[in-house]
C-alpha positions in Angstrom: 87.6 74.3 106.4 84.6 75.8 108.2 84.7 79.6 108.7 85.1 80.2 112.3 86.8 83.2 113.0 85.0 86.2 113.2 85.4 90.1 112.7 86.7 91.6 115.5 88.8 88.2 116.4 90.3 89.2 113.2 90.7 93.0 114.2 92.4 91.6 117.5 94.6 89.2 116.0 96.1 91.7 113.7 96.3 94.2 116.8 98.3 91.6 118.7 100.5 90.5 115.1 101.6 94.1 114.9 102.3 94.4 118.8 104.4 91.1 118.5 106.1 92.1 115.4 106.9 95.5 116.4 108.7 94.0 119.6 111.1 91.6 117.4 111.2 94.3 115.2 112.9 96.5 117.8 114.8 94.3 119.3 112.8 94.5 122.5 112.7 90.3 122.3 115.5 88.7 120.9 116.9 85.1 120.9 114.8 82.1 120.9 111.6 83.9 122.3 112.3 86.4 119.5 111.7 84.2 117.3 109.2 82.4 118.6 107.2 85.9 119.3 107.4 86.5 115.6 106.1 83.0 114.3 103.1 83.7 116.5 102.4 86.9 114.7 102.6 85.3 111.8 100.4 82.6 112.7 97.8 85.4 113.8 98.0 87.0 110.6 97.5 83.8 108.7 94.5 82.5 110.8 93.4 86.2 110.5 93.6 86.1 106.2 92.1 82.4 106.0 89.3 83.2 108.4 89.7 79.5 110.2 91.7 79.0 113.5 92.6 75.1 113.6 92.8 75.3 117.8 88.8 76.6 117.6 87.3 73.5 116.6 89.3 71.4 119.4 87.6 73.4 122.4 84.0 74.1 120.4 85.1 77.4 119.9 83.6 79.9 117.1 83.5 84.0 116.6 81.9 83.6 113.1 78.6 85.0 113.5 76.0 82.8 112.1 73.0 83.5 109.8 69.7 83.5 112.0 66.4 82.6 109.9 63.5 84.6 109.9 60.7 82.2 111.2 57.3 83.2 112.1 
């Protein structure tokens, strides 16, 4: 697995896990979408702590930032 998840995509995944979990939390989404809310959040978190997004790749996609020589 290839790195491709950058800093403040992390920042912003964990922004939107908390958001998410705080609504299932509170019972502001309940039921199926409940549910399905909260294994969202957790997939954030996850892709957040691994630092690799498996839905990147497919569309090219990548927030790492990447080392830039220093060529004269």
């Amino acid at each position: 697995m290839k790195t491709n998840v950058g800093n403040t995509d992390k920042l912003i995944r964990i922004i939107v896990a908390i958001v998410l979990g705080t609504l299932y939390l509170t019972n502001t989404v309940s039921g199926f979408v409940g549910l399905a809310v909260l294994v969202v959040a957790v997939i954030l978190i996850a892709t957040s702590i691994i630092s690799f997004c498996p839905i990147y790749p497919l569309f090219g996609i990548n927030t790492f930032p990447t080392k830039k020589s220093n060529k004269l």
